[in-house]
PyMOL Python script that loads the backbone (N, CA, C, O; Angstrom):
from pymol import cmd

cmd.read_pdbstr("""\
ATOM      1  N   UNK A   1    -131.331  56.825  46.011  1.00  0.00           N
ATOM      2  CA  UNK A   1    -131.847  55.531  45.660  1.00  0.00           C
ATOM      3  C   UNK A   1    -130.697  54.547  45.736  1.00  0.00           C
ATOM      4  O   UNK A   1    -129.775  54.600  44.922  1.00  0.00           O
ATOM      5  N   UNK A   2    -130.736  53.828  46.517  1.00  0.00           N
ATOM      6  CA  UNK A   2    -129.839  52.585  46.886  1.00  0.00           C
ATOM      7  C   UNK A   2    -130.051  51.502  45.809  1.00  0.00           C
ATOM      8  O   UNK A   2    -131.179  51.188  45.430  1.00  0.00           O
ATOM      9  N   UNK A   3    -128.898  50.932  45.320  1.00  0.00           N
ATOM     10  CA  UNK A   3    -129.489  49.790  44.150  1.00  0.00           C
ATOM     11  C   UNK A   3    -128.620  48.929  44.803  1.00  0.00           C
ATOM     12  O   UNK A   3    -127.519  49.418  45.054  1.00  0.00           O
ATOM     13  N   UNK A   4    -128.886  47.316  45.287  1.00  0.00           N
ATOM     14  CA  UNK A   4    -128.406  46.369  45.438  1.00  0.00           C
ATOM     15  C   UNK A   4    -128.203  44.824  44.625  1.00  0.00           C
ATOM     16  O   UNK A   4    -129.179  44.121  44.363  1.00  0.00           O
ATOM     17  N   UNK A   5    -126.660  44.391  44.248  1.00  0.00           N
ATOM     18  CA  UNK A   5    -126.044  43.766  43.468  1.00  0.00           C
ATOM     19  C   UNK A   5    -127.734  43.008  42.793  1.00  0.00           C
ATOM     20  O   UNK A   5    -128.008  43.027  41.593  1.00  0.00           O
ATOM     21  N   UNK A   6    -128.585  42.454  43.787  1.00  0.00           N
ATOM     22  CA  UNK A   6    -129.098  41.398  42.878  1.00  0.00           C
ATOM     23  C   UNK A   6    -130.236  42.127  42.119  1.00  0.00           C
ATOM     24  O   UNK A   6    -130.870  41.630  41.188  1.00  0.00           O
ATOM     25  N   UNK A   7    -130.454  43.638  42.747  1.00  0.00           N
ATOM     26  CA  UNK A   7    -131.307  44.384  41.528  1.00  0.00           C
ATOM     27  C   UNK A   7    -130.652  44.334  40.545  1.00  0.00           C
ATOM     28  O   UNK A   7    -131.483  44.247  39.640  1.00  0.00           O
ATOM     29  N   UNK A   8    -129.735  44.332  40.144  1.00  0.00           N
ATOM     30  CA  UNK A   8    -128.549  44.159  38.952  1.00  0.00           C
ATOM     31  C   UNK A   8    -129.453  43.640  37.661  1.00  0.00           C
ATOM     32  O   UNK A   8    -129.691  42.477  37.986  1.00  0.00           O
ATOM     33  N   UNK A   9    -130.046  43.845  36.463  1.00  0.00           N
ATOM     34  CA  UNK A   9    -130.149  42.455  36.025  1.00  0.00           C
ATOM     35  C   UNK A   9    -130.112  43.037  34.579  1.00  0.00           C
ATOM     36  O   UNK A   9    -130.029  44.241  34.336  1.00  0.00           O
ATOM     37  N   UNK A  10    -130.198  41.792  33.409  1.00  0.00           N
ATOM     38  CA  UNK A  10    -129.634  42.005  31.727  1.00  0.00           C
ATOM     39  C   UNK A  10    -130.955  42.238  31.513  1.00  0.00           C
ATOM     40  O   UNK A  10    -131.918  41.683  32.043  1.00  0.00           O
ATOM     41  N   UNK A  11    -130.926  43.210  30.591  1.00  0.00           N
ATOM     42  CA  UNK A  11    -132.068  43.725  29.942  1.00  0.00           C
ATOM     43  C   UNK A  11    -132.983  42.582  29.612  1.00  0.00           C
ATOM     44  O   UNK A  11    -134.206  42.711  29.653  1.00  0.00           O
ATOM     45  N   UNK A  12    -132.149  41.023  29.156  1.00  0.00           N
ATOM     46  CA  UNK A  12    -132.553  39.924  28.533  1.00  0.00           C
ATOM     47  C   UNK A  12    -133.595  39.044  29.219  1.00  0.00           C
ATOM     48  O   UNK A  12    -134.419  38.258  28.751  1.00  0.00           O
ATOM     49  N   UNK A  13    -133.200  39.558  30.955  1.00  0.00           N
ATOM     50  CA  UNK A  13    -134.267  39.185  31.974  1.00  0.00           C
ATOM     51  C   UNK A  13    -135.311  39.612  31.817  1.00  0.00           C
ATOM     52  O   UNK A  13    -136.182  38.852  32.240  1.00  0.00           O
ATOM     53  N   UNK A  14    -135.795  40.823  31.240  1.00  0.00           N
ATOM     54  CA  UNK A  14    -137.008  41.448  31.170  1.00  0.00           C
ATOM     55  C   UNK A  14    -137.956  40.544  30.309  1.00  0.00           C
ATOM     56  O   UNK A  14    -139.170  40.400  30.453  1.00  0.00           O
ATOM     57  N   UNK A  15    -136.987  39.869  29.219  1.00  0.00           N
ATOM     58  CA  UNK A  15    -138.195  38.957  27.831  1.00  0.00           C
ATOM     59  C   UNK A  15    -138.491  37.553  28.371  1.00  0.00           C
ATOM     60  O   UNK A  15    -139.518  36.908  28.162  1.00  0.00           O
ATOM     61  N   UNK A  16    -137.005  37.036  29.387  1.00  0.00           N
ATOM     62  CA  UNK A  16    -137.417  35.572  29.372  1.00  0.00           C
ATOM     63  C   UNK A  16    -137.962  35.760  30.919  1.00  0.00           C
ATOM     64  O   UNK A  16    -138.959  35.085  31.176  1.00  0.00           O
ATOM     65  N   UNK A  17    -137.380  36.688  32.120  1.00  0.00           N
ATOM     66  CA  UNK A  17    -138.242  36.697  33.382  1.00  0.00           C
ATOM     67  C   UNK A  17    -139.024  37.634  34.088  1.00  0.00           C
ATOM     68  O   UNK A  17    -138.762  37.988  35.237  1.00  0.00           O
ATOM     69  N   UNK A  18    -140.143  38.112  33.313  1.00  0.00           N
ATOM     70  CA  UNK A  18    -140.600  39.031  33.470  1.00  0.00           C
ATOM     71  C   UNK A  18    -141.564  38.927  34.284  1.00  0.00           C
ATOM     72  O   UNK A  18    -141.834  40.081  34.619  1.00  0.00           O
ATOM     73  N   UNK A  19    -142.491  37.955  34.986  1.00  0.00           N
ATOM     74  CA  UNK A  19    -143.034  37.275  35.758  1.00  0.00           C
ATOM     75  C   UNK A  19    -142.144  37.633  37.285  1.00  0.00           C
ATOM     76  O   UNK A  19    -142.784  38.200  38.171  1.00  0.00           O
ATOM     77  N   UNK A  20    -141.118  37.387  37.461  1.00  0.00           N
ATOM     78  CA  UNK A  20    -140.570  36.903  38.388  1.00  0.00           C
ATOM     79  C   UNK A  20    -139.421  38.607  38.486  1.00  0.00           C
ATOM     80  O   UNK A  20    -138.866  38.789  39.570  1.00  0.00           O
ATOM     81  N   UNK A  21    -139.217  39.509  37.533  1.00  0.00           N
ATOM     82  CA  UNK A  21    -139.194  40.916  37.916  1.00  0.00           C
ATOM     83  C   UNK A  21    -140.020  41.851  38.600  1.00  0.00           C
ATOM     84  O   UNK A  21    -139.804  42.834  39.309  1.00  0.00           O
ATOM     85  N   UNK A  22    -141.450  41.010  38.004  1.00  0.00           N
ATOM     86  CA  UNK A  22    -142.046  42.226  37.921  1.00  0.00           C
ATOM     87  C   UNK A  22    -142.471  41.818  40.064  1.00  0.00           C
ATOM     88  O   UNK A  22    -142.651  42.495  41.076  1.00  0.00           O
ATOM     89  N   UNK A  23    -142.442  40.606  39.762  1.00  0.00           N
ATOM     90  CA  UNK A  23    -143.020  40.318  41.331  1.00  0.00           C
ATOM     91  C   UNK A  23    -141.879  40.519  42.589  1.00  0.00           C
ATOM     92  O   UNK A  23    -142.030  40.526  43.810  1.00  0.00           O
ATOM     93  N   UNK A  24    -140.887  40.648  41.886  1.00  0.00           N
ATOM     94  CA  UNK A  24    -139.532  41.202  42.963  1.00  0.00           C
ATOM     95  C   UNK A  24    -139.379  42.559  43.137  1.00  0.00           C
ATOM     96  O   UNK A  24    -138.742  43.022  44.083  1.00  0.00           O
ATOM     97  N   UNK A  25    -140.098  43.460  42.010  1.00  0.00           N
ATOM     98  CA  UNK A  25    -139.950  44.950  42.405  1.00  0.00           C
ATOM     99  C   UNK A  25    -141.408  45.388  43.197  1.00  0.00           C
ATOM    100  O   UNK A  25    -141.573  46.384  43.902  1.00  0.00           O
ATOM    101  N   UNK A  26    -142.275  44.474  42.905  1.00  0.00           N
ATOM    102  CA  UNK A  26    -143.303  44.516  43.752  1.00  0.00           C
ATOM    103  C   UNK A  26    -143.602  44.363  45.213  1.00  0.00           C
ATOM    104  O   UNK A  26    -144.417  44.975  45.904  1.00  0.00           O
ATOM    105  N   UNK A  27    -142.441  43.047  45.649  1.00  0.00           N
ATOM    106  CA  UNK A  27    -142.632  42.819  46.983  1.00  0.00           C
ATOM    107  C   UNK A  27    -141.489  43.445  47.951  1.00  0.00           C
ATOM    108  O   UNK A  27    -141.540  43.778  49.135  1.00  0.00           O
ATOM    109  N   UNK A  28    -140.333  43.481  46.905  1.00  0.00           N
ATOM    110  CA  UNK A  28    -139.332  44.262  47.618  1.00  0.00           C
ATOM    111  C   UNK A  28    -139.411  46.233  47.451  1.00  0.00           C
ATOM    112  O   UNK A  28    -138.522  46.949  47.913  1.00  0.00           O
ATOM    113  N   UNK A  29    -140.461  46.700  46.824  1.00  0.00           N
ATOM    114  CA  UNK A  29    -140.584  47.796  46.868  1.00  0.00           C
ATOM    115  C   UNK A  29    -139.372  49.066  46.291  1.00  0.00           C
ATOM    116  O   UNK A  29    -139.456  50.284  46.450  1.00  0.00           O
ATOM    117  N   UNK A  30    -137.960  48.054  45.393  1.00  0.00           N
ATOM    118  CA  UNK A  30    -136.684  48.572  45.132  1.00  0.00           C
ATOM    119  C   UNK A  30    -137.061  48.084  43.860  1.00  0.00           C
ATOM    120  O   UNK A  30    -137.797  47.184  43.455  1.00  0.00           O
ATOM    121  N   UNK A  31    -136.222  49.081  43.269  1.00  0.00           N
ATOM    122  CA  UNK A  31    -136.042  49.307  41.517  1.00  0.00           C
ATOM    123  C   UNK A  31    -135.103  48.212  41.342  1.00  0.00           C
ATOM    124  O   UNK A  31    -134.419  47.729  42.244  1.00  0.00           O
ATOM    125  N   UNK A  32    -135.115  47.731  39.725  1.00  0.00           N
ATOM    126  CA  UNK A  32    -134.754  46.596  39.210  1.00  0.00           C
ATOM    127  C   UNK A  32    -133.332  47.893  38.005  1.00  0.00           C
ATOM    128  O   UNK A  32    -133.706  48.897  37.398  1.00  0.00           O
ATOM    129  N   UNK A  33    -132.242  47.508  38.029  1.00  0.00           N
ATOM    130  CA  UNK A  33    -131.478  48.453  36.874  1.00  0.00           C
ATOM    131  C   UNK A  33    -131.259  47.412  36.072  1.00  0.00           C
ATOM    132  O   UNK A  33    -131.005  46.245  36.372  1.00  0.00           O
ATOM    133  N   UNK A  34    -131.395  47.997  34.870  1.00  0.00           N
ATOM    134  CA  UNK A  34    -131.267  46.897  33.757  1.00  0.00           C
ATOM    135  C   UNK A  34    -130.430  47.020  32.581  1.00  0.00           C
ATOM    136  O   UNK A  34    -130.620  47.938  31.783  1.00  0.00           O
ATOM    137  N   UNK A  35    -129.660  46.293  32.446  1.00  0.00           N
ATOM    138  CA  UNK A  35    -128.425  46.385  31.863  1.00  0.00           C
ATOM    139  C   UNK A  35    -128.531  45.980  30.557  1.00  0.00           C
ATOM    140  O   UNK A  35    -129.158  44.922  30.497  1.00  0.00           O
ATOM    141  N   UNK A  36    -128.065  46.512  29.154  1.00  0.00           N
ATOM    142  CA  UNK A  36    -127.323  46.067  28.249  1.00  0.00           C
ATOM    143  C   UNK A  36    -125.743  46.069  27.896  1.00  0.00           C
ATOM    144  O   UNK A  36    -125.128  47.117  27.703  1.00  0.00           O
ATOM    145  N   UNK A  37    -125.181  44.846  27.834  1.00  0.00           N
ATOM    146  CA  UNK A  37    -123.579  44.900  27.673  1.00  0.00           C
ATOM    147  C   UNK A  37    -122.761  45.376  28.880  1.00  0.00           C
ATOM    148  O   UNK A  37    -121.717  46.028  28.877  1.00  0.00           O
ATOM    149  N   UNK A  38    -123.364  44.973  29.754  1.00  0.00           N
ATOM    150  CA  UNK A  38    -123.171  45.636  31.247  1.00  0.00           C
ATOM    151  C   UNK A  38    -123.016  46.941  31.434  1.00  0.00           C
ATOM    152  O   UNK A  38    -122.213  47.402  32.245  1.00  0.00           O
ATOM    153  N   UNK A  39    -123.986  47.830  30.487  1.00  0.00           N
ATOM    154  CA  UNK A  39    -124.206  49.531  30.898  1.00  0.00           C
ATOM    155  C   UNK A  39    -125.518  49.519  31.750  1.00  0.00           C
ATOM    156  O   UNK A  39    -126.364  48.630  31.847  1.00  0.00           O
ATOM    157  N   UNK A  40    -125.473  50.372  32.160  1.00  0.00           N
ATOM    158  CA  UNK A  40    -127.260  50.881  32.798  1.00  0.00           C
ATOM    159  C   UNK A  40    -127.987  51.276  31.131  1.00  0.00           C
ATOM    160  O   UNK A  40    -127.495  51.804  30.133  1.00  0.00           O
ATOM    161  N   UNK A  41    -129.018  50.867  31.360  1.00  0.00           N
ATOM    162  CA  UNK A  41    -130.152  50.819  30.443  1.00  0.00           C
ATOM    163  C   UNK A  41    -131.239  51.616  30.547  1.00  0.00           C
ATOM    164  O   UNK A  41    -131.528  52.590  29.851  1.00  0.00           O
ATOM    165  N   UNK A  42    -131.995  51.006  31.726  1.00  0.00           N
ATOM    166  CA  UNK A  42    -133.319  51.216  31.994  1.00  0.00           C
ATOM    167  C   UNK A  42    -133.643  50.976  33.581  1.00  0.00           C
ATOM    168  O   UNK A  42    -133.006  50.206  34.301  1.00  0.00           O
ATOM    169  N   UNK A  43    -134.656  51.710  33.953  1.00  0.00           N
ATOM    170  CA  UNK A  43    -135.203  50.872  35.671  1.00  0.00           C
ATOM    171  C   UNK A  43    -136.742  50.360  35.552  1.00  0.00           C
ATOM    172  O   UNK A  43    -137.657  50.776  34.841  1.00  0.00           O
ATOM    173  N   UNK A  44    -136.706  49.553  36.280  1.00  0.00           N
ATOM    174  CA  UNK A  44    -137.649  49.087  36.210  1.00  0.00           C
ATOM    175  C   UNK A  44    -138.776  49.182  37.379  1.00  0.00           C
ATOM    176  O   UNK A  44    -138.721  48.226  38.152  1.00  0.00           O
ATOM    177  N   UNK A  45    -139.790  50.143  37.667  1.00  0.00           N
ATOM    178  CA  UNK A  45    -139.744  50.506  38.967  1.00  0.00           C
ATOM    179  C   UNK A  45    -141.549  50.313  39.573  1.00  0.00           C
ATOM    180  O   UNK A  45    -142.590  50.395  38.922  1.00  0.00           O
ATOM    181  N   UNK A  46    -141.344  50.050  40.971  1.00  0.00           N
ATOM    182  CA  UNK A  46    -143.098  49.352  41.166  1.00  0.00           C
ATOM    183  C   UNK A  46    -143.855  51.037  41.107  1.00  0.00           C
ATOM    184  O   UNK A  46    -143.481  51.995  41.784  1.00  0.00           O
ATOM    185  N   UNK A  47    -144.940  51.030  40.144  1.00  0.00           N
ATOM    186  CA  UNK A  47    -145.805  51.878  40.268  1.00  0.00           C
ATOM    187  C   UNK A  47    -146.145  52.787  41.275  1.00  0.00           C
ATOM    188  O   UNK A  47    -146.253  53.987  41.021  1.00  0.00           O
ATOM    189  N   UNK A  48    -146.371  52.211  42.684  1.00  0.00           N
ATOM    190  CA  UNK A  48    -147.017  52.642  43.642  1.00  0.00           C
ATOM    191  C   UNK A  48    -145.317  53.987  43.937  1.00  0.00           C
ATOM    192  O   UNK A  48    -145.511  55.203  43.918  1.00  0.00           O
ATOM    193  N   UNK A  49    -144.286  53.559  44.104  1.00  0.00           N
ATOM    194  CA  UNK A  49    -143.334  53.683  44.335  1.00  0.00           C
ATOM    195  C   UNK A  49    -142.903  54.974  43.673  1.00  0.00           C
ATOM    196  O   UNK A  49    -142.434  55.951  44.258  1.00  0.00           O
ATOM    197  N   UNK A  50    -143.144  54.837  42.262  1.00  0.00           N
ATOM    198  CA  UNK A  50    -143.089  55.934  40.814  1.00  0.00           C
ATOM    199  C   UNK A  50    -144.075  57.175  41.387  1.00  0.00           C
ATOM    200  O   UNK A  50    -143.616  58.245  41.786  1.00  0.00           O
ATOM    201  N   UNK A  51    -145.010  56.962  41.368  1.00  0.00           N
ATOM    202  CA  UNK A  51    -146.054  58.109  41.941  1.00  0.00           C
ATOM    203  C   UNK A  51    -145.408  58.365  43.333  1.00  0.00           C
ATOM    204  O   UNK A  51    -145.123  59.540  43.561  1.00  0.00           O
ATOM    205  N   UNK A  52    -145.200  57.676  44.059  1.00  0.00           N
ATOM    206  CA  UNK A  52    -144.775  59.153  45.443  1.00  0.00           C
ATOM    207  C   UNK A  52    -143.804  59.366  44.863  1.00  0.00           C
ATOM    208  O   UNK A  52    -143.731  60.567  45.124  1.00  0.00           O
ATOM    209  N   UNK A  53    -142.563  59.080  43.980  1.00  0.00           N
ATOM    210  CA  UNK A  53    -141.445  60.240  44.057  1.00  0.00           C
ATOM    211  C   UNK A  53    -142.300  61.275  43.163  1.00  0.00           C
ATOM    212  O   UNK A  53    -142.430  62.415  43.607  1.00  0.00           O
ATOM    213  N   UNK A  54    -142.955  60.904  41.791  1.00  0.00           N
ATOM    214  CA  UNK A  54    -143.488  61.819  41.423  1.00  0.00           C
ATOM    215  C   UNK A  54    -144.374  62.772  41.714  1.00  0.00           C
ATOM    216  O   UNK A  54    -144.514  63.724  40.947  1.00  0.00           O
ATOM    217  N   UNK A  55    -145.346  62.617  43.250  1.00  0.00           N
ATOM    218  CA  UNK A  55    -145.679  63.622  43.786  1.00  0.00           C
ATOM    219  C   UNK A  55    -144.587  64.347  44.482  1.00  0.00           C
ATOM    220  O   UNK A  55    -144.616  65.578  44.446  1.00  0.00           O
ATOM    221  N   UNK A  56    -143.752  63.820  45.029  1.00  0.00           N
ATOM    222  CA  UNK A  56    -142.359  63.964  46.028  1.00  0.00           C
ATOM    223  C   UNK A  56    -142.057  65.528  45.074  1.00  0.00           C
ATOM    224  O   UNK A  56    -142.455  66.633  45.442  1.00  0.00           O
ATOM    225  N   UNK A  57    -141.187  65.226  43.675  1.00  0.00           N
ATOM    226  CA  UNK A  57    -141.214  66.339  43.015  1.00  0.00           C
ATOM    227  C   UNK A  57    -142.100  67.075  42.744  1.00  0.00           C
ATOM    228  O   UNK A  57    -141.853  68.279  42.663  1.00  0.00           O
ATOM    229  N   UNK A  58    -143.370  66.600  42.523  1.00  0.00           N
ATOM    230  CA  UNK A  58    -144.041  67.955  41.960  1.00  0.00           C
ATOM    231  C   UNK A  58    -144.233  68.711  43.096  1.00  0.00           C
ATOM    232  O   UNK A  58    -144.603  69.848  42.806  1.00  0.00           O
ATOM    233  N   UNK A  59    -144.109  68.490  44.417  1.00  0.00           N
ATOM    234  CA  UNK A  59    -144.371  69.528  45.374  1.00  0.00           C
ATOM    235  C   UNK A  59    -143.292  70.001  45.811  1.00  0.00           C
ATOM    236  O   UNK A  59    -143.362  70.814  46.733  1.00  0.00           O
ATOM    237  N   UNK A  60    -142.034  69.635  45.288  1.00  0.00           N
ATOM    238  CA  UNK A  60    -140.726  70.320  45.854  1.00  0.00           C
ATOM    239  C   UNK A  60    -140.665  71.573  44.989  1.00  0.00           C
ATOM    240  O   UNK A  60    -140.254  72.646  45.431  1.00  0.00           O
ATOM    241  N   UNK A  61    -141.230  71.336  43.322  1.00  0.00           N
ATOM    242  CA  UNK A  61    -141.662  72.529  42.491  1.00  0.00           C
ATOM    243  C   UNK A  61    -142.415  73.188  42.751  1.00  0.00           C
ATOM    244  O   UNK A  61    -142.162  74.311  42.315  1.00  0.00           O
ATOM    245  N   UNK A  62    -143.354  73.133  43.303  1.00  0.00           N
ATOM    246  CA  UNK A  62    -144.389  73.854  43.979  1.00  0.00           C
ATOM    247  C   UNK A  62    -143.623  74.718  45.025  1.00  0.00           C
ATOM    248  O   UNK A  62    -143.285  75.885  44.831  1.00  0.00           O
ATOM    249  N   UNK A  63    -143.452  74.190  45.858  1.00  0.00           N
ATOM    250  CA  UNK A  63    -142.232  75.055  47.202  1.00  0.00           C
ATOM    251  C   UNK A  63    -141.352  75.804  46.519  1.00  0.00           C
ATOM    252  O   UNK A  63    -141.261  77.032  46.504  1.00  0.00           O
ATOM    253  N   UNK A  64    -140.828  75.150  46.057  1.00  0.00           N
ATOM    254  CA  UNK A  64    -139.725  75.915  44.810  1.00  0.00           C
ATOM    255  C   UNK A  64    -140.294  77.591  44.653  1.00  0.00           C
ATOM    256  O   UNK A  64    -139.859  78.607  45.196  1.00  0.00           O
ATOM    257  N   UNK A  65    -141.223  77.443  43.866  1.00  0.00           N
ATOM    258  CA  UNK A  65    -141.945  78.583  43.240  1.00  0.00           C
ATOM    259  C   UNK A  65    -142.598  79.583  44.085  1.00  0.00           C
ATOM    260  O   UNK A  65    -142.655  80.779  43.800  1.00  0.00           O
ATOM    261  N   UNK A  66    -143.281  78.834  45.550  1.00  0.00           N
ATOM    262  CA  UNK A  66    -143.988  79.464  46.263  1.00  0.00           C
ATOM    263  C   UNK A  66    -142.815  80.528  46.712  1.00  0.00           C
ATOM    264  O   UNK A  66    -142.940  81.753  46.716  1.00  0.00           O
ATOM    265  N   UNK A  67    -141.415  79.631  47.164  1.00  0.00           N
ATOM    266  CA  UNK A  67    -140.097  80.785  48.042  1.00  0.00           C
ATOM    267  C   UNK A  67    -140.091  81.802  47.215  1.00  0.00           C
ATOM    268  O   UNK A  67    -140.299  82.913  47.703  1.00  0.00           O
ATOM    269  N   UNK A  68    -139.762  81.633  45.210  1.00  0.00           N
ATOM    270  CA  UNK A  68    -139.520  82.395  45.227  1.00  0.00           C
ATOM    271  C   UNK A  68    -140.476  83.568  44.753  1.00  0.00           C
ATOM    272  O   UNK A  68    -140.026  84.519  44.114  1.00  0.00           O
ATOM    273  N   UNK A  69    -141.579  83.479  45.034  1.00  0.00           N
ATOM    274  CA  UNK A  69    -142.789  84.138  45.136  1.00  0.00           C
ATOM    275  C   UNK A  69    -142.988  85.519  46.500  1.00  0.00           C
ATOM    276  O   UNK A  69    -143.132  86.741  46.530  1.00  0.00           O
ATOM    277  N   UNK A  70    -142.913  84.735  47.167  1.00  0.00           N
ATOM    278  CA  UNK A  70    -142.428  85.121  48.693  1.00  0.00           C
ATOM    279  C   UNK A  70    -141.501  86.057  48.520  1.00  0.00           C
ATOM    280  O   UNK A  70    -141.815  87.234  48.695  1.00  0.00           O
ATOM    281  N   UNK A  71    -140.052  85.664  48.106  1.00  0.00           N
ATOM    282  CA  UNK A  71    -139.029  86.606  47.736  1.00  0.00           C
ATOM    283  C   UNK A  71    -139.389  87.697  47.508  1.00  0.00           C
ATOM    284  O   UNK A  71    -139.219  88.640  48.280  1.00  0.00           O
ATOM    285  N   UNK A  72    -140.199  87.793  45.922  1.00  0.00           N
ATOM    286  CA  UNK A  72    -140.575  88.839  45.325  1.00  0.00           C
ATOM    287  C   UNK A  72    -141.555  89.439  45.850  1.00  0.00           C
ATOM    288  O   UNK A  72    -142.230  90.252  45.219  1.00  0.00           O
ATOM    289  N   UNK A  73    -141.857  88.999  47.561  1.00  0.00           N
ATOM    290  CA  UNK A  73    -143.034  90.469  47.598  1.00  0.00           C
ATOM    291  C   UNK A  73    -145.137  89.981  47.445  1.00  0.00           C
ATOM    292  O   UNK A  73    -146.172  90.516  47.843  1.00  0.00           O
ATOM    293  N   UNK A  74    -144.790  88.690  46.632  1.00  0.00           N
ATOM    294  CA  UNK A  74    -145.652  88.657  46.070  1.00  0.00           C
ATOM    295  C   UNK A  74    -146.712  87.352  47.185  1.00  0.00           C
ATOM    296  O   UNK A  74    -147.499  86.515  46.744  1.00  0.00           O
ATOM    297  N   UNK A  75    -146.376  87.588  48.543  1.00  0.00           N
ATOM    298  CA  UNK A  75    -146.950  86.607  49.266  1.00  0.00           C
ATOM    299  C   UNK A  75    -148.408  87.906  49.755  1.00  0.00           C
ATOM    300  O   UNK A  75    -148.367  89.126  49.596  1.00  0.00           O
ATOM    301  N   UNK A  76    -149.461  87.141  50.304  1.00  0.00           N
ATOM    302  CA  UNK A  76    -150.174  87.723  51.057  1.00  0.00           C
ATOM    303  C   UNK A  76    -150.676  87.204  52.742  1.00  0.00           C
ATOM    304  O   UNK A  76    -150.990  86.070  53.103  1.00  0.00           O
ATOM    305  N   UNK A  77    -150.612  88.462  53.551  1.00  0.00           N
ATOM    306  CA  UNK A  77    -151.177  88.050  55.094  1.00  0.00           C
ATOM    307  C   UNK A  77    -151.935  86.858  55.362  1.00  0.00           C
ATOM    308  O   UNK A  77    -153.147  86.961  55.170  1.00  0.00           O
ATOM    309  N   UNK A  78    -151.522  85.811  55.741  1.00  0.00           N
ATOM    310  CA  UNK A  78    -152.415  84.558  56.530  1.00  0.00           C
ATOM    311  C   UNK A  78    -153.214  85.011  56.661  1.00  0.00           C
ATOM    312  O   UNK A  78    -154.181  84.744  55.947  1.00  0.00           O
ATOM    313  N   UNK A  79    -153.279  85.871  57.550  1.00  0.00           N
ATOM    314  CA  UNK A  79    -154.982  86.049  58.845  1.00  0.00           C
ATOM    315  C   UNK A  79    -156.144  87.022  57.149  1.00  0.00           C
ATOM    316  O   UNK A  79    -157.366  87.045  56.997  1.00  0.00           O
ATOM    317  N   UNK A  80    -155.463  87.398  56.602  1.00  0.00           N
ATOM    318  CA  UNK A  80    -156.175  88.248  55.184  1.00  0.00           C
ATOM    319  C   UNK A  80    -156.756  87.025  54.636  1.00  0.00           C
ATOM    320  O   UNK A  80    -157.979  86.917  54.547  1.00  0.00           O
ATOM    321  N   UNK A  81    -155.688  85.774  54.135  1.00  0.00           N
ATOM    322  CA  UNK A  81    -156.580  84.847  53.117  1.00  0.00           C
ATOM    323  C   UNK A  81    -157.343  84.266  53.835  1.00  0.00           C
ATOM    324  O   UNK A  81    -158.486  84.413  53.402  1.00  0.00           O
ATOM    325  N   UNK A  82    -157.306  83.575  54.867  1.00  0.00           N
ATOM    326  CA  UNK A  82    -158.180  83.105  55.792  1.00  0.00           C
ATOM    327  C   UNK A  82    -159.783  83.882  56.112  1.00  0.00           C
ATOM    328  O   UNK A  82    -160.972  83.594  55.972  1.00  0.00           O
ATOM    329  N   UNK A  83    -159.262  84.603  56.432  1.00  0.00           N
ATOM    330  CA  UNK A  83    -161.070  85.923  55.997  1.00  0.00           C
ATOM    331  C   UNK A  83    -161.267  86.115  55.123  1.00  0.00           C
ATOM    332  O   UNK A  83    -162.322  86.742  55.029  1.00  0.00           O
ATOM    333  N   UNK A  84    -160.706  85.880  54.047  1.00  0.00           N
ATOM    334  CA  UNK A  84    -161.193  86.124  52.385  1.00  0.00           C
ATOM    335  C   UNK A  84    -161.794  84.401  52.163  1.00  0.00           C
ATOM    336  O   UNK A  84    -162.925  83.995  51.896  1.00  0.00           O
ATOM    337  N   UNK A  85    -160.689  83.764  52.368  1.00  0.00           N
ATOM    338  CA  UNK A  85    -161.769  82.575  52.533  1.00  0.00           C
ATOM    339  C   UNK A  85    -162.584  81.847  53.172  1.00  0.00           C
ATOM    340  O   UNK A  85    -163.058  80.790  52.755  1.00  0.00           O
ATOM    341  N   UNK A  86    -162.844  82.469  54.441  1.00  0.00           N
ATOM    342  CA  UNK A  86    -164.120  82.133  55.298  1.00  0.00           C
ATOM    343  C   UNK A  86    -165.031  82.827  54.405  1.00  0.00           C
ATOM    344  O   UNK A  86    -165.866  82.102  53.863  1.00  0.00           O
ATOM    345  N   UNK A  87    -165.068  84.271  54.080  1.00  0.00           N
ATOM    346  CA  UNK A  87    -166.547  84.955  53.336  1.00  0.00           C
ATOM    347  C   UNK A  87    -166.638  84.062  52.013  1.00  0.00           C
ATOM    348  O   UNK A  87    -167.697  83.579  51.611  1.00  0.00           O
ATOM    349  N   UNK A  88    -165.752  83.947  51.564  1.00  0.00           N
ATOM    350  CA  UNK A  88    -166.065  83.236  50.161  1.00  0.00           C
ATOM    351  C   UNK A  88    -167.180  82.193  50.277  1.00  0.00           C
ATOM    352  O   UNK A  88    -168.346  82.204  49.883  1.00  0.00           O
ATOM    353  N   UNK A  89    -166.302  81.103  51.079  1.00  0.00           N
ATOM    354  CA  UNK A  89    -167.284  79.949  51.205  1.00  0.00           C
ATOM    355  C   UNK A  89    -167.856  79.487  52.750  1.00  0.00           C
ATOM    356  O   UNK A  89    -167.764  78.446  53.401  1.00  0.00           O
ATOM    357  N   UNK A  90    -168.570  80.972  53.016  1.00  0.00           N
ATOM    358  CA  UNK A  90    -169.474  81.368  53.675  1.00  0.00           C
ATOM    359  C   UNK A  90    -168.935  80.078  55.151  1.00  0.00           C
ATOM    360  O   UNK A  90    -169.491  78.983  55.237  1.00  0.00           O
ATOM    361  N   UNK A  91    -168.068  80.422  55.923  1.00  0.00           N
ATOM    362  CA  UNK A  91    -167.910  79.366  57.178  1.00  0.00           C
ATOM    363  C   UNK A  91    -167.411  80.292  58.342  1.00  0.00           C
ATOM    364  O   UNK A  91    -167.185  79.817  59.455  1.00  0.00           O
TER     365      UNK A  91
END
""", "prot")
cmd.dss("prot")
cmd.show_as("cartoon", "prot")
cmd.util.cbc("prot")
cmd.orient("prot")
């Protein structure tokens, strides 16, 4: 995640310009970092944006689990589930 100087902003922006945050992380599609006392604080981040990384991870956990599934032995034959699930739902 790339953060650029004018995403920069004081936590204090959030109370008095919050109008004008919320419509800059919206159109520029980049997280807002938000500072108290010039530390990192908080991000401020557009919704749409939040959900794909959060699908992003939940399927890297998913993969994750499937390898080490696989590892252990515990995978089964393609061409097997595929005929188990054609009879199932009868296609």
């Amino acid at each position: 995640m790339q953060i650029y100087a004018e995403d920069i902003r004081p936590v204090a922006d959030l109370k008095n310009k919050s109008n004008q945050l919320l419509r800059h992380v919206q159109t520029t599609r980049r997280p807002i970092l938000l500072t108290k006392k010039g530390k990192p604080t908080a991000v401020l981040v557009d919704v749409k944006e939040f959900a794909a990384k959060l699908a992003s991870k939940e399927l890297a956990l998913l993969l994750k689990q499937a390898e080490k599934e696989v590892a252990e032995g515990k995978g089964r034959d393609i061409d097997e589930f595929f005929d188990e699930f054609a009879k199932t739902y009868k296609l």
